[in-house]
N, CA, C and O of each residue as an XYZ file, in Angstrom:
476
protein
N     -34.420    -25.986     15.843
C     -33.196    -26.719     16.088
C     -31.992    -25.839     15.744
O     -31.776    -25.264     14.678
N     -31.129    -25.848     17.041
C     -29.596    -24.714     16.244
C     -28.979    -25.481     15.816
O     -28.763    -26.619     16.232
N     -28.436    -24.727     14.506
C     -27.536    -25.670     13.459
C     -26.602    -24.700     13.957
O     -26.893    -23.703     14.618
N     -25.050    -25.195     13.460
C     -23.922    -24.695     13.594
C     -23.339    -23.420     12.081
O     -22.727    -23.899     11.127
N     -23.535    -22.479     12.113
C     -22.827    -21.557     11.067
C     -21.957    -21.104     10.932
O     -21.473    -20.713     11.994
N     -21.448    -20.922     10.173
C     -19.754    -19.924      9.730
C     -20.045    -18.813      8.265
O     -20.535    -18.943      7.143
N     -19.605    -18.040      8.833
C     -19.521    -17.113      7.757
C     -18.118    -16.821      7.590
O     -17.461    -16.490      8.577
N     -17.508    -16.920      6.280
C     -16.830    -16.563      5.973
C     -16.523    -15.109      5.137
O     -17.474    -14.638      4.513
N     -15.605    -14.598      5.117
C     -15.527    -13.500      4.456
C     -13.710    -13.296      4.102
O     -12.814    -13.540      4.909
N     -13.574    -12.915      3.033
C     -12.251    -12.862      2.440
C     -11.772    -11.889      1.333
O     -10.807    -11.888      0.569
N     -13.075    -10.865      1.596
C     -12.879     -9.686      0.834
C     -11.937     -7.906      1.721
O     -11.367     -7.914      2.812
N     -12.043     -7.052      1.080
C     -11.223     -6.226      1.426
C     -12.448     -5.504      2.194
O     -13.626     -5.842      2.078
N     -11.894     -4.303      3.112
C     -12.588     -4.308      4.026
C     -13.876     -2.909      3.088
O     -15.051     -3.165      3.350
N     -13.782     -2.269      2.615
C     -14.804     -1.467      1.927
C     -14.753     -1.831      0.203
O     -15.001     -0.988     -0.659
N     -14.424     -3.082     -0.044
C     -15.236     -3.551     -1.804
C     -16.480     -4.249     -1.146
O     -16.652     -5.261     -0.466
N     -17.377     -3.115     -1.726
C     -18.774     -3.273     -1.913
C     -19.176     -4.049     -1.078
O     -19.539     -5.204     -1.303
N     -19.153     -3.469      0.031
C     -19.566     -3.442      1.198
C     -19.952     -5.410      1.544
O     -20.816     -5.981      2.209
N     -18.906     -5.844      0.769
C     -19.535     -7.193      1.504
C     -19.098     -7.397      2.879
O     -19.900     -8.092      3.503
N     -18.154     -7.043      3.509
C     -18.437     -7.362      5.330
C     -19.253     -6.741      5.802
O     -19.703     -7.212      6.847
N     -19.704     -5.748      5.438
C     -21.322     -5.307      5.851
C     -22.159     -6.361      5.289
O     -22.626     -7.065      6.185
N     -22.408     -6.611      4.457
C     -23.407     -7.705      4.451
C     -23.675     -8.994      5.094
O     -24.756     -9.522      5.355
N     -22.047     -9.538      5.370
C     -21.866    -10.448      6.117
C     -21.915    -10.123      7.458
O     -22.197    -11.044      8.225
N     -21.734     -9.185      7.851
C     -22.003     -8.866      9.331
C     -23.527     -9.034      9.399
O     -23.943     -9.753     10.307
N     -24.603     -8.356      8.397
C     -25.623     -8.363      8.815
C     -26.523     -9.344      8.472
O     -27.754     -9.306      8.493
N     -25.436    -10.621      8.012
C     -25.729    -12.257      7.622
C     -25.796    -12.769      9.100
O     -26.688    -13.268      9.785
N     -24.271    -12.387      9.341
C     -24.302    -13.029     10.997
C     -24.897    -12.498     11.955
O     -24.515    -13.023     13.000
N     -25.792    -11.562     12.159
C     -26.652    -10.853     12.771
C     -28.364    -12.161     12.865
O     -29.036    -12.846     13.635
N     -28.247    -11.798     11.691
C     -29.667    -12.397     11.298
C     -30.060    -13.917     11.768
O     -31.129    -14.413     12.126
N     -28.449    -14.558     11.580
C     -28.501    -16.295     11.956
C     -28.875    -15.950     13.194
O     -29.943    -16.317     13.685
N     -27.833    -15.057     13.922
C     -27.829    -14.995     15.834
C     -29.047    -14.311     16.101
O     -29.185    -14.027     17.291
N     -30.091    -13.916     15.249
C     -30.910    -13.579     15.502
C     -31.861    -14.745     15.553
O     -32.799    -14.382     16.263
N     -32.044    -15.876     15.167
C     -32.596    -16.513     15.191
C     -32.481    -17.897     15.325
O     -32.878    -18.847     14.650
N     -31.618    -17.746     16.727
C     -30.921    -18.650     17.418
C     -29.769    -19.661     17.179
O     -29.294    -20.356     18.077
N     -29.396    -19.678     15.988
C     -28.587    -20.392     15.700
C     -26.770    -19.878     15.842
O     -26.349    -18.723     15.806
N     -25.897    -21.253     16.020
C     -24.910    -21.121     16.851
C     -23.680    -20.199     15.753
O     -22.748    -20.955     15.480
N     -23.526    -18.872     15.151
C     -22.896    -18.198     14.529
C     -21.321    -18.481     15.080
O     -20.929    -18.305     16.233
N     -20.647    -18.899     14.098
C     -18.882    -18.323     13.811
C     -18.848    -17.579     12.588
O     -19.667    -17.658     11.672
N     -17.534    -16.637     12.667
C     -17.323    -15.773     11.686
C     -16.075    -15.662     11.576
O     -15.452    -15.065     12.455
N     -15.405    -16.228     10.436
C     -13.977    -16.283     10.128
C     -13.500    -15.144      9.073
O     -14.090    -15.235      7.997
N     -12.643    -14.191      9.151
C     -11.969    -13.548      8.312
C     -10.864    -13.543      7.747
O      -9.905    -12.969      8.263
N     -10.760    -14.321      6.320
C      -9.433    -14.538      5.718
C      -8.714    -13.284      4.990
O      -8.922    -12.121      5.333
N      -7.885    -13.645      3.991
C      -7.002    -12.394      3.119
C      -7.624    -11.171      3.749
O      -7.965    -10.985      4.916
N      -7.690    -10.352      2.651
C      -7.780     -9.075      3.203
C      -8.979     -8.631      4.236
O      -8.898     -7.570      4.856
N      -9.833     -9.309      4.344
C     -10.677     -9.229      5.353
C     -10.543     -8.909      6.764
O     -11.311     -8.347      7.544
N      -9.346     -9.417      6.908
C      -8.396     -9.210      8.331
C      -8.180     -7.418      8.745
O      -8.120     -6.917      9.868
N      -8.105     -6.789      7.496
C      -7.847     -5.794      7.545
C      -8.975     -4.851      8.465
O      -8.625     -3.842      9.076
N     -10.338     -5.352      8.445
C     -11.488     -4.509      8.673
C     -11.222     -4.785     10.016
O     -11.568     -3.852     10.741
N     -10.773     -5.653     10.555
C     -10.579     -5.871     12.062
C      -9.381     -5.325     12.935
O      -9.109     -5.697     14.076
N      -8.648     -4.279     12.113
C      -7.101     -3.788     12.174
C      -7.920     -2.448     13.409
O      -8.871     -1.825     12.936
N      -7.429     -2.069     15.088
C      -7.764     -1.058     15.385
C      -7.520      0.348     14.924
O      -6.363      0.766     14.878
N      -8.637      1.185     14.543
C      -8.443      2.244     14.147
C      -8.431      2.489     12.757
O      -7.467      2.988     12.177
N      -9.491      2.146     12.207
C     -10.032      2.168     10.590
C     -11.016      3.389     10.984
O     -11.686      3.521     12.009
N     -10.902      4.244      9.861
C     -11.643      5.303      9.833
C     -12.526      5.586      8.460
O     -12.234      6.455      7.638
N     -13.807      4.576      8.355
C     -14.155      4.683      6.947
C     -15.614      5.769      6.567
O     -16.450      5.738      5.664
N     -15.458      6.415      7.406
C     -16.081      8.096      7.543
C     -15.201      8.422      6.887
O     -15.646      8.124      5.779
N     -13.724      9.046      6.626
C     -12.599      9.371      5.967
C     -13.060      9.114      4.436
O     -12.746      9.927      3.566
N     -13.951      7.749      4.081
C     -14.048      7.534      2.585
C     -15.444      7.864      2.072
O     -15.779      7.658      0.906
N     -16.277      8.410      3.044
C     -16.952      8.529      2.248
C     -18.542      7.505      3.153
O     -19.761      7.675      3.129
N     -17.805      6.693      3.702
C     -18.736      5.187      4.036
C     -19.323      5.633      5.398
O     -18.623      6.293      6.166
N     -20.949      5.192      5.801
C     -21.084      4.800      7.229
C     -20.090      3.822      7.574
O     -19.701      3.028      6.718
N     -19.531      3.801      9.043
C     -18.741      3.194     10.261
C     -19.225      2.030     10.472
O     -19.351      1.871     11.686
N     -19.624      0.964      9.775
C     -20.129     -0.125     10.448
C     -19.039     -1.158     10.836
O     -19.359     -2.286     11.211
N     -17.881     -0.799     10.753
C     -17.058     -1.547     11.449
C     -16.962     -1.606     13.371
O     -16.404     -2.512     13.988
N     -17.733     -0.272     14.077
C     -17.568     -0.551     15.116
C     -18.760     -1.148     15.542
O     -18.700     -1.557     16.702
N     -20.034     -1.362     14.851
C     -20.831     -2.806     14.833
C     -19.781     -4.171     15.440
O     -20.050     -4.931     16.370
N     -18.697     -4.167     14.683
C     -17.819     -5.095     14.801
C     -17.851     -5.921     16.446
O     -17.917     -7.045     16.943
N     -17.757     -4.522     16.807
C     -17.547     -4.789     18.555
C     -18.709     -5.206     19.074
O     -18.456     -6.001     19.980
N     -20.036     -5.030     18.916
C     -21.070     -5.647     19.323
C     -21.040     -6.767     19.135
O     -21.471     -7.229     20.192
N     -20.759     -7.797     18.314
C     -20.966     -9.103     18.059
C     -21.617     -9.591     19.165
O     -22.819     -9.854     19.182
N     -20.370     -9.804     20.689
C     -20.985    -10.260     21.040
C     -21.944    -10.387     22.162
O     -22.188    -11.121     23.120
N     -22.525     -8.914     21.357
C     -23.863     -8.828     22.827
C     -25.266    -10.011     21.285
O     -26.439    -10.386     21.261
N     -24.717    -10.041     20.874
C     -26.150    -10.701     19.641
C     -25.704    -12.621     19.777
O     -26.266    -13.551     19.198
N     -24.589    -12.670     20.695
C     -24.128    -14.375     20.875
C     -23.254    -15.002     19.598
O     -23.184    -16.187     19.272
N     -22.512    -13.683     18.883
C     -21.451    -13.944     17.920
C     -20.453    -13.857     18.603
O     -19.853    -12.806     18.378
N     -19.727    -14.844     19.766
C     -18.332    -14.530     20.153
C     -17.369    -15.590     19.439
O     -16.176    -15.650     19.738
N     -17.993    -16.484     18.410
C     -16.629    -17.288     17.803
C     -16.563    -16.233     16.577
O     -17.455    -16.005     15.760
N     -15.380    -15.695     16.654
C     -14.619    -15.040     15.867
C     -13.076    -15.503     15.648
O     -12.245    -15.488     16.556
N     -12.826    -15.894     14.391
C     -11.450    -16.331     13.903
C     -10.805    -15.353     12.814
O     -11.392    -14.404     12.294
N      -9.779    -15.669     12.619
C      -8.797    -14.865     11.840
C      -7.606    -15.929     11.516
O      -6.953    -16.720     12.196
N      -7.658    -15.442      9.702
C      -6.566    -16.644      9.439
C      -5.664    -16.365      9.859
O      -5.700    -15.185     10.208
N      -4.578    -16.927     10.087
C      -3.317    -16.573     10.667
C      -2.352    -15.939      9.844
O      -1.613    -15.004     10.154
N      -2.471    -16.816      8.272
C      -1.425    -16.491      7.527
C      -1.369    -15.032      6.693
O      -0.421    -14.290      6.438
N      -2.958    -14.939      6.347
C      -3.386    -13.109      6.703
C      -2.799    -12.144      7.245
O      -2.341    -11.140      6.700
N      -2.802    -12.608      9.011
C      -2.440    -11.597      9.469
C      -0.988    -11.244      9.605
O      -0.482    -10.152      9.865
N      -0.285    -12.707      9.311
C       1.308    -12.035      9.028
C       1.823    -11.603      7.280
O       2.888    -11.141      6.869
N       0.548    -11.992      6.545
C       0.447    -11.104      4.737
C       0.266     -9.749      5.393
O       1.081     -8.948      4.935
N      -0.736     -9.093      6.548
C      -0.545     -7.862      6.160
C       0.043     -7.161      7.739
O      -0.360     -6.200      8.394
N       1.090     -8.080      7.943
C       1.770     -7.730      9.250
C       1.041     -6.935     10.732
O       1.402     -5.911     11.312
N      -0.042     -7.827     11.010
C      -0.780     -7.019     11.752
C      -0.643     -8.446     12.873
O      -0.563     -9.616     12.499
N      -0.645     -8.061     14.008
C      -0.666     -8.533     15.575
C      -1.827     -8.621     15.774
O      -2.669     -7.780     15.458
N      -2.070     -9.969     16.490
C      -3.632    -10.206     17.280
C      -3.933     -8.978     18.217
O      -5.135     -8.749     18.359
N      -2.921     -8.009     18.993
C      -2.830     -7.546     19.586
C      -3.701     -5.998     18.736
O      -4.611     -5.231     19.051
N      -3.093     -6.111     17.959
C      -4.099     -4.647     17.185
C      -5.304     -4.846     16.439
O      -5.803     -4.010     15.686
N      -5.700     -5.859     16.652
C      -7.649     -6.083     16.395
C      -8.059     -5.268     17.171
O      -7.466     -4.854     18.168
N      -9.353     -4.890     16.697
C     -10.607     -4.088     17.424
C     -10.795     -5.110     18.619
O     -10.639     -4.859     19.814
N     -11.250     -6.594     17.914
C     -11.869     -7.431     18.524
C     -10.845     -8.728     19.321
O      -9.649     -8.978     19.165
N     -12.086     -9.506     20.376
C     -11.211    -10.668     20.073
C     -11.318    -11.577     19.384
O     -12.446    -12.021     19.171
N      -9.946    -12.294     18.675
C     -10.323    -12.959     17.777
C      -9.153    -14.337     17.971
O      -7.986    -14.259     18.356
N      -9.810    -15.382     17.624
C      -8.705    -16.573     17.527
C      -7.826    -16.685     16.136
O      -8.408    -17.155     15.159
N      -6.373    -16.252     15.993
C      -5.934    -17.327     14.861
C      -6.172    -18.511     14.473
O      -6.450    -19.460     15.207
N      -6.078    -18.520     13.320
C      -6.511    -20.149     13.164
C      -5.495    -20.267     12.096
O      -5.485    -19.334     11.293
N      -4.291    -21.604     11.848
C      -3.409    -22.088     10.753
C      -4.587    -22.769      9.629
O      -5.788    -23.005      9.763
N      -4.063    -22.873      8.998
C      -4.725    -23.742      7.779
C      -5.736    -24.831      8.129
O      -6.958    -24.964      8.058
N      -4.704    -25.541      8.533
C      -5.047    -27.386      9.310
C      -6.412    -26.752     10.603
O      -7.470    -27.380     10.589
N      -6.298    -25.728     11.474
C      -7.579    -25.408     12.125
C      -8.797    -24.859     11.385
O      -9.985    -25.072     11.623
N      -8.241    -24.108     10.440
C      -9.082    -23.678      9.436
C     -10.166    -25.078      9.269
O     -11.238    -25.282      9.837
N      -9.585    -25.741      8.481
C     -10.269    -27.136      7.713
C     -10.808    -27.470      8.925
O     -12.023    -27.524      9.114
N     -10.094    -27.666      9.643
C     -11.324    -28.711     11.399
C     -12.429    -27.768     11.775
O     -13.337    -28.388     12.327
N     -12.698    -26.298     11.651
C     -13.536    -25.379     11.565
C     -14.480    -25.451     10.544
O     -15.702    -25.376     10.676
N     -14.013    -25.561      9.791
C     -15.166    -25.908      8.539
C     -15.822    -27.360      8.492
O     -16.991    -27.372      8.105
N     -15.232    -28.624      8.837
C     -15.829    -29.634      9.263
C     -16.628    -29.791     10.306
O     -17.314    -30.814     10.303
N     -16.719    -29.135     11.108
C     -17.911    -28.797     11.933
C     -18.633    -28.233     12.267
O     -19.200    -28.333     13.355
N     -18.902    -27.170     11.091
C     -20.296    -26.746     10.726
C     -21.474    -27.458      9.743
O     -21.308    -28.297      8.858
N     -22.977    -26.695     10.312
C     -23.911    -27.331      9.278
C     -24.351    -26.599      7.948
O     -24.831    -26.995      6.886
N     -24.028    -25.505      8.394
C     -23.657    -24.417      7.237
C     -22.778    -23.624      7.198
O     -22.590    -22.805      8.097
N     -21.846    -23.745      5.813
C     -21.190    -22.298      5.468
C     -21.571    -21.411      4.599
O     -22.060    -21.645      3.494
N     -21.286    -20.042      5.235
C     -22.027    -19.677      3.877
C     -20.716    -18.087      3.747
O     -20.269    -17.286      4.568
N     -20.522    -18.331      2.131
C     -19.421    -16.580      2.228
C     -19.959    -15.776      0.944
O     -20.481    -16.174     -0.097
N     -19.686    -14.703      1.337
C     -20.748    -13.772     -0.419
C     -19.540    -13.295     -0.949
O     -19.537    -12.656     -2.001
């Protein structure tokens, strides 16, 4: 039976690698059929900014994973809104596509899932 998921994530884009983990959270649901969203709040927004270079630090690139989503059936992708004007970044300069979402959509997003889950 597909249940409905959200992953959240609201960490910075290389502390300890949790959007890697969460990416390969939301991998695993869409791997096994169930209906994946993936919302990125505070600094999280940042990993989705075009043109991050985290070879530069040291890190494997798994941000351009990013862009695959949705060949694996991850195309609900959100982004808080109020994020992206904290770190003055345009929908327009994501890697990906992604929906803003205000607060008030936020909450109606989270009410209609059967699981959330954020690390």
């Amino acid at each position: 039976m597909t249940k409905k998921v959200l992953v959240i994530c609201d960490a910075s884009p290389f502390d300890k690698q949790i959007i890697r983990d969460s990416l390969d959270m939301a991998l695993i649901f869409a791997a096994i059929d169930q209906e994946v969203s993936w919302l990125f709040r505070g600094p999280s927004v940042l990993a989705l900014k075009e043109g991050q270079k985290p070879n530069q630090l040291g890190i494997k690139d798994f941000l351009k994973q990013l862009k695959t989503l949705e060949i694996y059936d991850v195309d609900s992708i959100f982004v808080c809104e109020d994020a992206l004007n904290d770190f003055s970044i345009s929908k327009e300069q994501l890697a990906i596509d992604a929906d803003a979402l205000n607060i008030n959509q936020q909450q109606a997003l989270l009410s209609e899932q059967d699981h959330v889950v954020k690390l």
